[in-house]
Structure formats: structure tokens, C-alpha cells
N, C-alpha and C positions, 0 to 999 in steps of 0.2 A: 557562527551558526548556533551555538550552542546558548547565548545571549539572546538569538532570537526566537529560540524555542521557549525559552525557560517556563516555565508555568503553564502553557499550553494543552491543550485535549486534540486539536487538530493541527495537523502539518499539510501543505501541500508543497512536495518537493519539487521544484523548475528546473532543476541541476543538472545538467546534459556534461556530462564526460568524456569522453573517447574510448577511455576504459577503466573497472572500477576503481573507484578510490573511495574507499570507506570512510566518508566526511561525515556520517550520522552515525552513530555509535549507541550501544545501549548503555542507560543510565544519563544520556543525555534530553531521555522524553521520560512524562510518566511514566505508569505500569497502566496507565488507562489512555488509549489514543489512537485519535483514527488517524492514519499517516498514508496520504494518496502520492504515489509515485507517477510522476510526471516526467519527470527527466530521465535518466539516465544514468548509476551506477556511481548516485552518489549512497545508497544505503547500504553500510553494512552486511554481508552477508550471515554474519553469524549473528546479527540483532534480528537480521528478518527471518531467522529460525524461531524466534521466539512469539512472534505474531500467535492468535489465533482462529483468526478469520482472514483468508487470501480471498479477493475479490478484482474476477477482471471484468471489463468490457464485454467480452465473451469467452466462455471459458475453454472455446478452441484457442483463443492468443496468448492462451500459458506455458504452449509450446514455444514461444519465442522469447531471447533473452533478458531478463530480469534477474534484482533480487528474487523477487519473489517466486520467480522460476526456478532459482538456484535451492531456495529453502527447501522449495515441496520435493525437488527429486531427492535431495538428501532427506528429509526427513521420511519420505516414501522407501528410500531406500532401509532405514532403519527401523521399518515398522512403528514409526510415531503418529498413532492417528486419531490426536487429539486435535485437532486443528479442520475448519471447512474451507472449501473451496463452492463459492458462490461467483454469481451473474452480478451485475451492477444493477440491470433493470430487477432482478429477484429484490434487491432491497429496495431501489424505489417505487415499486409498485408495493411493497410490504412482505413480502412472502418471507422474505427473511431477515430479521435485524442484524446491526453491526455486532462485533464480540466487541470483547473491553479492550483488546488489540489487534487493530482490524487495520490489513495492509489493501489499499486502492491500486492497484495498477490499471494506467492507464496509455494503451499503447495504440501507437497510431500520429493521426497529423496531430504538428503541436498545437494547430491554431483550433483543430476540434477540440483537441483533449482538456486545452485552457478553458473552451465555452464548456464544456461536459461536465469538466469537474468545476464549475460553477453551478450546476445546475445539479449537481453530489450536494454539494457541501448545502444549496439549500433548500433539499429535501431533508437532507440529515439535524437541521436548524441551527447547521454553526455559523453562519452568515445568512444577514439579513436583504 
């Protein structure tokens, strides 16, 4: 994984697990990067603390498990609130840009989420 990141700005992670296993680790992506969670419980919990932009599909689905679920109630819990929580359509309509580390979760059926975060990544201009 770590070979297939290397120099990268975008991730989109496909990794479905059973349960988590921290195969994405920080210091294995920049300090600048949009990384869309497609799968499943391959990301770090304590790297997706560090995000500062959490972004779902809707942000009623953040109640359901994720890294990124996991960060915000712990970081909620510790009064860290430097970090937003956005819409997916809030950025591609514009209303709101990505942060310099901007986590995608996207949950739901895999065969939407693979076309959806096709159609992320190129509004965002990282695929043509």
C-alpha cells in the first residue's frame, strides 16, 4: 500500500475488511491529501484523527461506523474543534472547499459509491 501511495494528493480507498485493521497509517500519505474511504476499516483510527475536513454523502451517515466516525466522537469528546464536517454535494456544488486533509466517506452500495466517488474525484480535478 504504502508503494502505492507514495507521492500522491488523492487516495481512494476500495479495502473492505471484516474489521479494522489499520493498513493506512500516518506518515504514509502527505500532510496535504484528499483520501475518500470507500471500503472499510482499512484506515487508521488515530491517522483519521488527524484529518481536517470529515466529509460524508450525507451527514446523517456519520452516525454509522467509520474511521471517520470514530475520529469525530473522540475528537468531540475532547473538545477538539478544529476540524469541519461537511456534505459531499456542499463541495461539489462549491459552498464549500476541501481542507489540506480532507477525509471522503462514502457509505452505502459499493457499485454507487465507486460511480459517486468517480464523479468526487472529478469535480475535485484529480482525474480526468
Amino acid at each position: 500500500i504504502e508503494e502505492c501511495v507514495k507521492g500522491t494528493d488523492a487516495v481512494i480507498d476500495l479495502i473492505s475488511m471484516p474489521k479494522p485493521i489499520p493498513l493506512v497509517k500516518e506518515g504514509m500519505l502527505p500532510e496535504r491529501v484528499t483520501y475518500i474511504d470507500v471500503g472499510k476499516n482499512a484506515l487508521d483510527h488515530e491517522f483519521a484523527m488527524k484529518f481536517d475536513t470529515y466529509v460524508f454523502d450525507s451527514v446523517e451517515l456519520r452516525k454509522l461506523p467509520s474511521p471517520a466516525t470514530f475520529a469525530l466522537s473522540i475528537r468531540t469528546m475532547l473538545a477538539e474543534r478544529n476540524f469541519r464536517v461537511v456534505e459531499i454535494g456542499d463541495i461539489l456544488t462549491g459552498r464549500e472547499r476541501p481542507g489540506d486533509m480532507t477525509l471522503i466517506t462514502v457509505l452505502g452500495v459499493p457499485v454507487v459509491d465507486a460511480a459517486f466517488c468517480q464523479i468526487v474525484m472529478r469535480k475535485l480535478s484529480l482525474i480526468a
